[in-house]
C-alpha positions as CSV (number, residue, x, y, z in Angstrom):
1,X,-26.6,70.2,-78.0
2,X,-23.7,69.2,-75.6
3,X,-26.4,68.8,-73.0
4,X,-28.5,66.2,-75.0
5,X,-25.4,64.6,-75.8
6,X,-24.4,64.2,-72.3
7,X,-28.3,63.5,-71.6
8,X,-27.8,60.5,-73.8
9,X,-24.5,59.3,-72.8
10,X,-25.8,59.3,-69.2
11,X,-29.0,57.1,-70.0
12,X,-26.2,54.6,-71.8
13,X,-24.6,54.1,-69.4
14,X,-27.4,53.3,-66.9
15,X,-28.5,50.8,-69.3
16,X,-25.5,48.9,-69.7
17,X,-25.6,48.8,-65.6
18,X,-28.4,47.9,-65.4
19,X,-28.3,45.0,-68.0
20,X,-24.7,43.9,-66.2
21,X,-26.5,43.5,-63.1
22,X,-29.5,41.5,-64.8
23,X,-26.9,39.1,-66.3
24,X,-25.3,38.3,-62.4
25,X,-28.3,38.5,-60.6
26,X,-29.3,35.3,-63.6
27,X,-26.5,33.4,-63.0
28,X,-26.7,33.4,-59.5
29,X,-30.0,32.7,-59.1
30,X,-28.8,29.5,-61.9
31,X,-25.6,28.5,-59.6
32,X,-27.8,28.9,-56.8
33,X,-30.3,25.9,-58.1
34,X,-27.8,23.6,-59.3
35,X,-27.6,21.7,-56.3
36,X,-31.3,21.1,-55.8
37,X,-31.1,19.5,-59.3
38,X,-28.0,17.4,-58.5
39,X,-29.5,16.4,-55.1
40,X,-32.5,15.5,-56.9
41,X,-31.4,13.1,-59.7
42,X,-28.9,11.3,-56.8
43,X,-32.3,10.3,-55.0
44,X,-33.7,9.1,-58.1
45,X,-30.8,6.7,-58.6
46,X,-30.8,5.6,-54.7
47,X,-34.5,4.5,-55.1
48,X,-33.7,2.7,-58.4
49,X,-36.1,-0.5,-58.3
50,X,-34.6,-4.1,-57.8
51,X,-35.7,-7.2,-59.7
52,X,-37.0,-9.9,-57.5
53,X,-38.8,-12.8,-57.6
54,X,-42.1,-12.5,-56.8
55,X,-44.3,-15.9,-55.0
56,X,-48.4,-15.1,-54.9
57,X,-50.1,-15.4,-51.8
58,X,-53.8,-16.5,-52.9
59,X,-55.7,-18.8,-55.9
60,X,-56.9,-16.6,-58.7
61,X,-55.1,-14.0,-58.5
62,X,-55.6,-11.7,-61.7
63,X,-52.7,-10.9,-63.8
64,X,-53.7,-7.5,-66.0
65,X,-52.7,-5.5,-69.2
66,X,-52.7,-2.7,-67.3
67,X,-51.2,-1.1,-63.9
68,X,-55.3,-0.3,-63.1
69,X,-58.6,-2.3,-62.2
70,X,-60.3,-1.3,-65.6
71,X,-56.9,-2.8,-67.3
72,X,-57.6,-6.4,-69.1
73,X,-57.3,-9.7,-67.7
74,X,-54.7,-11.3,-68.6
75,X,-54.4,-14.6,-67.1
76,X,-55.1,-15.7,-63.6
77,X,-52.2,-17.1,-61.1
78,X,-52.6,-19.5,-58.4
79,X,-51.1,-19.8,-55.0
80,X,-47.1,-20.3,-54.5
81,X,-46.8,-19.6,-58.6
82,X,-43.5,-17.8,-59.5
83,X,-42.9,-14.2,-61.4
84,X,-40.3,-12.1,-62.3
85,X,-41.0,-8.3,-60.6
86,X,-39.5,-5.9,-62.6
87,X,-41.2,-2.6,-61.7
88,X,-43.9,-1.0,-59.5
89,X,-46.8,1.3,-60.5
90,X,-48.9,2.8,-57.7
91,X,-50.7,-0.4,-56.0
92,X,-49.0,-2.9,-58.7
93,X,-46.0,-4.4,-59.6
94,X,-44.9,-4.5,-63.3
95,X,-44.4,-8.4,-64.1
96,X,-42.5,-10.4,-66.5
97,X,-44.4,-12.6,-69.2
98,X,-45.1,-16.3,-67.4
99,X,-43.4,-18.7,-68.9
100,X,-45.6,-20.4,-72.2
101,X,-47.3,-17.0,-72.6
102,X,-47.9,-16.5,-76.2
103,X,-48.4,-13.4,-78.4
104,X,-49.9,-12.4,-81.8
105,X,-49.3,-10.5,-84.8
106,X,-51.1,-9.8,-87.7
107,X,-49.6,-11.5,-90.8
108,X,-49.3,-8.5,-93.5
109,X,-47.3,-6.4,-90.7
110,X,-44.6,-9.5,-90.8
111,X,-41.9,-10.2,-94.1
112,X,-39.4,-13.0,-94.0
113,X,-39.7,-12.5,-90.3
114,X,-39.0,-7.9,-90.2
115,X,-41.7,-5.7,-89.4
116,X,-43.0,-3.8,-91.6
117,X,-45.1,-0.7,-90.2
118,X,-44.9,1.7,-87.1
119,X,-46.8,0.6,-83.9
120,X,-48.0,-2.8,-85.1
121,X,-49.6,-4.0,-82.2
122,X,-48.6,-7.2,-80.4
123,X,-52.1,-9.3,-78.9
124,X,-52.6,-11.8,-76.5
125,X,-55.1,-14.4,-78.6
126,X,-54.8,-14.0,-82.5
127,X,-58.3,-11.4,-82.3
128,X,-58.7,-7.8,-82.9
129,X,-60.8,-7.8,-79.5
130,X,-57.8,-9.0,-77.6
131,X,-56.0,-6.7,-75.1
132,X,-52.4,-4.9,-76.7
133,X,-49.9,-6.5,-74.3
134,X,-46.4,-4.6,-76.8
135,X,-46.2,-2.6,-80.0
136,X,-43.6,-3.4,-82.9
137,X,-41.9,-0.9,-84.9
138,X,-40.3,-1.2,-88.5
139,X,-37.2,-3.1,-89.0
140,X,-38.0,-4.9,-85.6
141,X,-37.4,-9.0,-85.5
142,X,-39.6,-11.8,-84.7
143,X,-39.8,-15.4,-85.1
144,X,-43.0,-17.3,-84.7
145,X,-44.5,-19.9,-86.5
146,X,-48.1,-19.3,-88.3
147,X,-51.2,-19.4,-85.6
148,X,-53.3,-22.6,-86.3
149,X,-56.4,-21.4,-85.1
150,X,-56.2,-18.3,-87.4
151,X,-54.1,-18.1,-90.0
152,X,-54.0,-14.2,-90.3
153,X,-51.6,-14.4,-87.1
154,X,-48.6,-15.2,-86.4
155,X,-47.8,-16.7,-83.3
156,X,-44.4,-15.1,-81.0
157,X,-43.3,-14.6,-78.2
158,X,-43.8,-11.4,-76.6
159,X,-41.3,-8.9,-76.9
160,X,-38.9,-7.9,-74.3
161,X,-40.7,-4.6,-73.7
162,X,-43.9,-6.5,-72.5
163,X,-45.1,-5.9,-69.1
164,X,-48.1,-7.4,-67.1
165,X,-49.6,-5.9,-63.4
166,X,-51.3,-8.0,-60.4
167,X,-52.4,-6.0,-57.2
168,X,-49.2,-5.6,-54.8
169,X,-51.1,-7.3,-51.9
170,X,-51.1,-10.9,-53.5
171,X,-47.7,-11.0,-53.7
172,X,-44.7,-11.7,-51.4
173,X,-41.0,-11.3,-52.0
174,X,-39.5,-14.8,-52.7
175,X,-35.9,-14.5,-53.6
176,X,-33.2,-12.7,-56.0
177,X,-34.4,-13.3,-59.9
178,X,-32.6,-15.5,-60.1
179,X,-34.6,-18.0,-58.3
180,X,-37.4,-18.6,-60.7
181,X,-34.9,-20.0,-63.2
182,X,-33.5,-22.4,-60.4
183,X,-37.0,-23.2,-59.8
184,X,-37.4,-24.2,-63.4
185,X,-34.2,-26.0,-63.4
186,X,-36.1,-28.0,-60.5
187,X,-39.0,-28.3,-61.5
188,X,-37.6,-30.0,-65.0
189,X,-35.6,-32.4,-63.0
190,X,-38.5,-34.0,-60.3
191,X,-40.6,-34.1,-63.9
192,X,-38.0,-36.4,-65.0
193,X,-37.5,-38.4,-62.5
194,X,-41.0,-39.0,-61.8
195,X,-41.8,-39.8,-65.7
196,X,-38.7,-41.7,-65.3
197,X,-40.2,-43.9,-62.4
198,X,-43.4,-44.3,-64.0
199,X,-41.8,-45.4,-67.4
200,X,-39.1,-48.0,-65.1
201,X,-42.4,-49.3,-63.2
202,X,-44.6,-49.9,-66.3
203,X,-41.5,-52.1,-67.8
204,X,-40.5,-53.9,-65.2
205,X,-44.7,-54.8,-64.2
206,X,-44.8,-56.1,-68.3
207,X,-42.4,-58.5,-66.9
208,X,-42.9,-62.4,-66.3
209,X,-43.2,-62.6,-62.2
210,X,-39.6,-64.0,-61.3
211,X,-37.8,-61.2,-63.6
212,X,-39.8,-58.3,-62.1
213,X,-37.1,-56.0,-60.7
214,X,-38.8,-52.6,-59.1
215,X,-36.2,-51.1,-56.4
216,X,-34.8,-48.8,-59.1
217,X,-38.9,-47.2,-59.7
218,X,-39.2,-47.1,-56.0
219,X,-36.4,-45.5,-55.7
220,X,-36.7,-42.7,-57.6
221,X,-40.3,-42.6,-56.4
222,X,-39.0,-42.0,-52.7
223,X,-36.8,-39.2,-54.7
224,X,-39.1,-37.3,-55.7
225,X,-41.1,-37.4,-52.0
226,X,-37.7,-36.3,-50.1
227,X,-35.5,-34.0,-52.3
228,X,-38.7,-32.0,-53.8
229,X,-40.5,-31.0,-50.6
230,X,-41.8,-27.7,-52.7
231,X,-43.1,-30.1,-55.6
232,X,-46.6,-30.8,-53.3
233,X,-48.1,-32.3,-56.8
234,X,-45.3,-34.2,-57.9
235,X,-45.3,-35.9,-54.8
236,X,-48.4,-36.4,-54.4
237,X,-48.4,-38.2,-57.9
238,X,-45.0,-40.2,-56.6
239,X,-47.3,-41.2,-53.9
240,X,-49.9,-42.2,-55.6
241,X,-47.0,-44.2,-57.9
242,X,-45.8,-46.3,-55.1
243,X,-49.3,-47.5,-54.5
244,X,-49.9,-48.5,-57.8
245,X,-46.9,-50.2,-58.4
246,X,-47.4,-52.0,-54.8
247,X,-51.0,-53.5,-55.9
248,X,-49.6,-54.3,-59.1
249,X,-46.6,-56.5,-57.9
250,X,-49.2,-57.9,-55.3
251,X,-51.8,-59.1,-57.9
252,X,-48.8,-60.3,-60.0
253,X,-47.6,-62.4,-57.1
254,X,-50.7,-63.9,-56.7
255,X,-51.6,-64.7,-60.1
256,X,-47.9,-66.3,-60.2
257,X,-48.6,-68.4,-57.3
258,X,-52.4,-69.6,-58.4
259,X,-50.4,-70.9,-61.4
260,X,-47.6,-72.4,-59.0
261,X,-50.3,-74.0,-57.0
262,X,-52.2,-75.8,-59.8
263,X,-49.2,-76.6,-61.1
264,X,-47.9,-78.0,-57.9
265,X,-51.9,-79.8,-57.4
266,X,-51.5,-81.5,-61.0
267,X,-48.0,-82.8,-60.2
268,X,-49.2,-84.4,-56.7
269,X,-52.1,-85.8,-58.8
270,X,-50.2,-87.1,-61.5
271,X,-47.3,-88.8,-58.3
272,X,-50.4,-90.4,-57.1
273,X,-52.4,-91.5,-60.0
274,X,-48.4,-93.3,-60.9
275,X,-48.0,-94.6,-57.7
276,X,-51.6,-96.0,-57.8
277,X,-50.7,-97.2,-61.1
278,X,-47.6,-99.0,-59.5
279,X,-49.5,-100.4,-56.5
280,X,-52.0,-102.2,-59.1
281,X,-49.6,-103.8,-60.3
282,X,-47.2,-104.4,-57.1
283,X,-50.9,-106.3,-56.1
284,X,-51.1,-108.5,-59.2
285,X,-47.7,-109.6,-59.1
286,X,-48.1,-110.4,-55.5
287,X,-51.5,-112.2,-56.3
288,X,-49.3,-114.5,-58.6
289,X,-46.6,-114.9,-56.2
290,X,-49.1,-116.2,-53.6
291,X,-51.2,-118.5,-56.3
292,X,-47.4,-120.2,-57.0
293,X,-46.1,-120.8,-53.6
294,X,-49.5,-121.6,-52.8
295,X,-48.7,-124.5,-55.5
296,X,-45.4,-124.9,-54.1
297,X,-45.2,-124.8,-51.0
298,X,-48.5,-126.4,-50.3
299,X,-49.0,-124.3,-47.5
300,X,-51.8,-121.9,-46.2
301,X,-51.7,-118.5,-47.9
302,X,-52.4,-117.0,-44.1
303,X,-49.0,-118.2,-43.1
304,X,-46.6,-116.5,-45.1
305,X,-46.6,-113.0,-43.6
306,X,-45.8,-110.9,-47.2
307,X,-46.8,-107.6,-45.5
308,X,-43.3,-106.5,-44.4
309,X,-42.4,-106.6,-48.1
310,X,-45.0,-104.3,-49.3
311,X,-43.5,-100.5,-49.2
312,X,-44.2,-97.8,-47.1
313,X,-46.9,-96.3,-49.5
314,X,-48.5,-99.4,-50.1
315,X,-48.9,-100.1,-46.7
316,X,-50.2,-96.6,-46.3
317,X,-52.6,-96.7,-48.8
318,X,-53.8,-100.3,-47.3
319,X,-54.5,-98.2,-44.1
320,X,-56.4,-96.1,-45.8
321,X,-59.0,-98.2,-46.9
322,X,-59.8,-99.4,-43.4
323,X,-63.2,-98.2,-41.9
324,X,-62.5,-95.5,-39.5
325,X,-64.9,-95.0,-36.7
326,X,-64.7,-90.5,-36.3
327,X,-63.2,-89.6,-33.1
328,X,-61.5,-86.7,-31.3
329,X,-57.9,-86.6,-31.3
330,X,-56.0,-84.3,-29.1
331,X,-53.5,-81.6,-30.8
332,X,-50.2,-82.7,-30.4
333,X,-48.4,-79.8,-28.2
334,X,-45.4,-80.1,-30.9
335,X,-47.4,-78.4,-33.6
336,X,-48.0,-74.9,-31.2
337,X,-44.0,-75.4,-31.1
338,X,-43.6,-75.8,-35.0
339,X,-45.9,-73.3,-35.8
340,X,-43.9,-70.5,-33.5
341,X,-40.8,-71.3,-35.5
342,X,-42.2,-71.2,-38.6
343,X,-43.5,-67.5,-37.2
344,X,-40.3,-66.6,-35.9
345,X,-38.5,-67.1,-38.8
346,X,-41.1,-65.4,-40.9
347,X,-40.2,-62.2,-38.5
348,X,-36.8,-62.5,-39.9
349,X,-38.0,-60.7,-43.2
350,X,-41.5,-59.3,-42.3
351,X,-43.3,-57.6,-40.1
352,X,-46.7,-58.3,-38.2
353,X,-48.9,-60.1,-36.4
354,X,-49.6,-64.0,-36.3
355,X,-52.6,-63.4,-38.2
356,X,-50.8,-61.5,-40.7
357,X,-48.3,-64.3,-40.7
358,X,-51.3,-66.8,-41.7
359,X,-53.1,-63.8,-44.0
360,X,-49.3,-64.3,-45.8
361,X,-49.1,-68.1,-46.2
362,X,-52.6,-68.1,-47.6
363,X,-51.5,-66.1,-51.0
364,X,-49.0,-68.8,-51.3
365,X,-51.6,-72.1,-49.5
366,X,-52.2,-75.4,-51.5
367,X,-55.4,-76.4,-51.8
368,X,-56.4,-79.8,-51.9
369,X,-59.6,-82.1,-51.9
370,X,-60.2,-85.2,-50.8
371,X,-61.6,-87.1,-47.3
372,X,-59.7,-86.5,-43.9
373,X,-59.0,-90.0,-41.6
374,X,-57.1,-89.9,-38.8
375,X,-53.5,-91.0,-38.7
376,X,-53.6,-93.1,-35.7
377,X,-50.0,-94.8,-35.8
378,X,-47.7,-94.9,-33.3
379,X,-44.5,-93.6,-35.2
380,X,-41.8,-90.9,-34.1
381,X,-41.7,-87.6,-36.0
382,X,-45.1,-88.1,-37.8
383,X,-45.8,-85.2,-40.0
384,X,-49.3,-84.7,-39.0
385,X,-52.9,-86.0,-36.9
386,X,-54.4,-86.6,-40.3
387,X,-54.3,-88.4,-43.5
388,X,-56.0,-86.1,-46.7
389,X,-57.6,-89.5,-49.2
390,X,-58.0,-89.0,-52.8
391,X,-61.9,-90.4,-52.3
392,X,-61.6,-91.7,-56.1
393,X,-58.1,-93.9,-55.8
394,X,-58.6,-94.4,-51.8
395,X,-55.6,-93.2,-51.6
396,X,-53.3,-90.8,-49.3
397,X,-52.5,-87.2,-50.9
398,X,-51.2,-85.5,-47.8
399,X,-50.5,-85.2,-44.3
400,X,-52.4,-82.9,-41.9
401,X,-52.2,-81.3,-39.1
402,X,-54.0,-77.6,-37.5
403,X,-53.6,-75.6,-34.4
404,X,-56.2,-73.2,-35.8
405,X,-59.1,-75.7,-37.1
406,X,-61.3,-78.3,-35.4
407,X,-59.8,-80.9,-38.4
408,X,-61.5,-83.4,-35.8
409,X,-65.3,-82.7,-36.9
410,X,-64.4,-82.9,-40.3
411,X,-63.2,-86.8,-40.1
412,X,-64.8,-89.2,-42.4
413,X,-66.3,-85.8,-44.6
414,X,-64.8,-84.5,-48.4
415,X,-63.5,-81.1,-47.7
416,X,-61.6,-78.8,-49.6
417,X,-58.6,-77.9,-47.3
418,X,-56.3,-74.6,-47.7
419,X,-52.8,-75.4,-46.3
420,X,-49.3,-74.2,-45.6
421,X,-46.4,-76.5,-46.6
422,X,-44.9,-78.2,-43.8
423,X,-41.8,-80.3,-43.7
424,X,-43.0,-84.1,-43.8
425,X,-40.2,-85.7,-42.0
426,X,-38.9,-87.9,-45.1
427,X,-42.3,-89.9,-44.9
428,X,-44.2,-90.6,-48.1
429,X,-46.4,-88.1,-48.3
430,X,-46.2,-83.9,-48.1
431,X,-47.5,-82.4,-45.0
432,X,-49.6,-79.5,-44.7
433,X,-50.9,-77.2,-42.0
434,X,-54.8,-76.7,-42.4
435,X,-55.4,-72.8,-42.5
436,X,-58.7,-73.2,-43.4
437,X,-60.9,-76.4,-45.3
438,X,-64.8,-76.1,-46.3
């Protein structure tokens, strides 16, 4: 009995060795793979992913539900478009909603604005058939606004949790995430200044001609196409601006100075028909003061020289009715000099050619009709070769003169001349240079 005894005490005590030695060996073997674990969760934080902003390389560029091929299409993105990378998986990079993406939500899931219901899925058009893009869970917030296509939906934006994929390869680091909201910021600003331009231009062009101010639409016009060099269609819009608003000024300047010019043409007509009107009766009163000192005098009519009382634009228009045999007259070498000032002080506030000097003074010509006669007297500072005759009163409009048509081979014809306002030296009638006359 004392021998089973010790027997048993013996096997006890091996046990509890045994079992002591178990327990170490353990918590070695535990100590001993601490440090792999440690080690392990450090890398995972040293590889933790950094937000970016994301700019994509090519046109149609799909944007998925999914971080796989099969996945849904989302949307598709166009070269140089913006997005917020917030994660990678495999060959794609986890992507913030765009901006303006909407989301759905089926009405009866939704009470004074608190979900109601576990895993109420969040769609992208208001359709069961549209890809899950989130899920809501009970108690969860939304504000939207009722979907107008379908009333059973209500329309959100997506949740915070919502994540889209496009392919890694179409995409190319662009700045810190912060950029895309500087872009925004931007992008909002060249808007306004080009709607601003646009509205300035369209005020300013309702305008009578005098009052039309535009420096302040050009100006922000040329804003937009120098401080927004990453805006390629805003500027190309600003372009197209400035050309609109630069045929629009130039077909209000020439409507203003049609209506100038007939204006001007009915004035000269209505001086002429009043000095006409004054001649006829300058002549009758002289008629009668011949007939009495004809009576009083008793003296031929031919000796009392009355002539050098008539005035200048009597005696001018006397001229006029003389017969007047055609003939070449030479152009005076003075008008080649008058003509280069009058281009040289054009230059002082244009640029261009001589012929885009004569293009100019054409929007702004006189036109005029009548019958050209040469102006054959022998005065200093005549304002032109040519006399332009009313062929109904007979009676001198305008002065002429042309170092750019043959005015010569028109002499003794009606022509319809288009000239440039020249000064007339203080004679009696204004002076033109013939641009062109039919």
């Amino acid at each position: 009995m004392s021998i089973n005894i010790y027997f048993r005490q013996a096997v006890l005590v091996g046990l509890s060795s045994f079992c002591t030695l178990g327990v170490s060996t353990l918590s070695a073997e535990e100590a001993s793979n601490t440090p792999s674990v440690v080690t392990e969760a450090t890398t995972s934080q040293t590889v933790e992913f950094k937000e970016f902003t994301g700019r994509v390389t090519r046109n149609r560029v799909r944007l998925r539900s999914g971080s796989s091929l099969e996945s849904k299409v989302v949307q598709e993105m166009g070269r140089d478009d913006l997005l917020i990378v917030q994660g990678e998986q495999d060959d794609f990079y986890e992507i913030a909603p765009p901006a303006g993406t909407h989301a759905y939500v089926f009405r009866t899931f939704v009470l004074d604005g608190i979900v109601e219901g576990d895993r109420v899925n969040v769609r992208l058009k208001p359709e069961l058939e549209s890809p899950v893009i989130a899920q809501l869970n009970t108690g969860d917030r939304v504000e939207g606004s009722i979907c107008t296509d379908n009333k059973k939906w209500l329309e959100i934006t997506p949740p915070e949790s919502t994540r889209f994929y496009i392919a890694k390869e179409y995409v190319e680091y662009a700045g810190g995430p912060d950029l895309l909201a500087k872009m925004a910021k931007r992008e909002r600003e060249v808007q306004d200044t080009l709607n601003s331009a646009f509205l300035i231009s369209q005020t300013e062009l309702q305008k009578p001609f005098p009052d039309i101010n535009l420096e302040r639409a050009k100006a922000s016009f040329e804003k937009v196409i120098a401080d927004y060099p990453e805006f390629t269609e805003q500027i190309a819009k600003a372009e197209e601006g400035l050309n609109i608003v630069d045929q629009a000024y130039l077909q209000k300047k020439i409507a203003h100075l049609e209506v100038r010019a007939r204006k001007n043409t009915d004035s000269w007509n209505t001086e002429n028909q009043n000095l006409s009107e004054q001649l006829g009766q300058y002549k009758e009163n002289l008629a009668k003061l011949e007939e009495r000192l004809r009576e009083e005098s008793g003296l031929p009519i031919s000796l009392v020289n009355l002539d050098k009382d008539l005035p200048d634009a009597a005696k001018e228009n006397e001229r006029s009715k003389e017969t007047i045999v055609p003939q070449k007259i030479l152009v005076d070498a003075s008008w080649g000099q008058q003509e280069e000032e009058q281009y040289q002080n054009w230059l002082e506030d244009h640029q261009g050619t001589r012929e885009e000097f004569y293009s100019f003074e054409q929007i702004e010509a006189t036109r005029l009709t009548g019958i050209i006669k040469p102006y054959t007297r022998n005065v200093k500072n005549k304002p032109g070769d040519y006399v332009l005759v009313d062929e109904k009163r007979h009676m001198p409009i305008a002065y002429l003169y042309s170092t750019r048509m043959p005015l010569e081979q028109a002499v003794g014809k009606t022509v319809q001349i288009v000239g440039a306002r020249r000064p007339n030296n203080h004679f009696a009638y204004p002076a033109y240079h013939v641009i062109s006359f039919q």
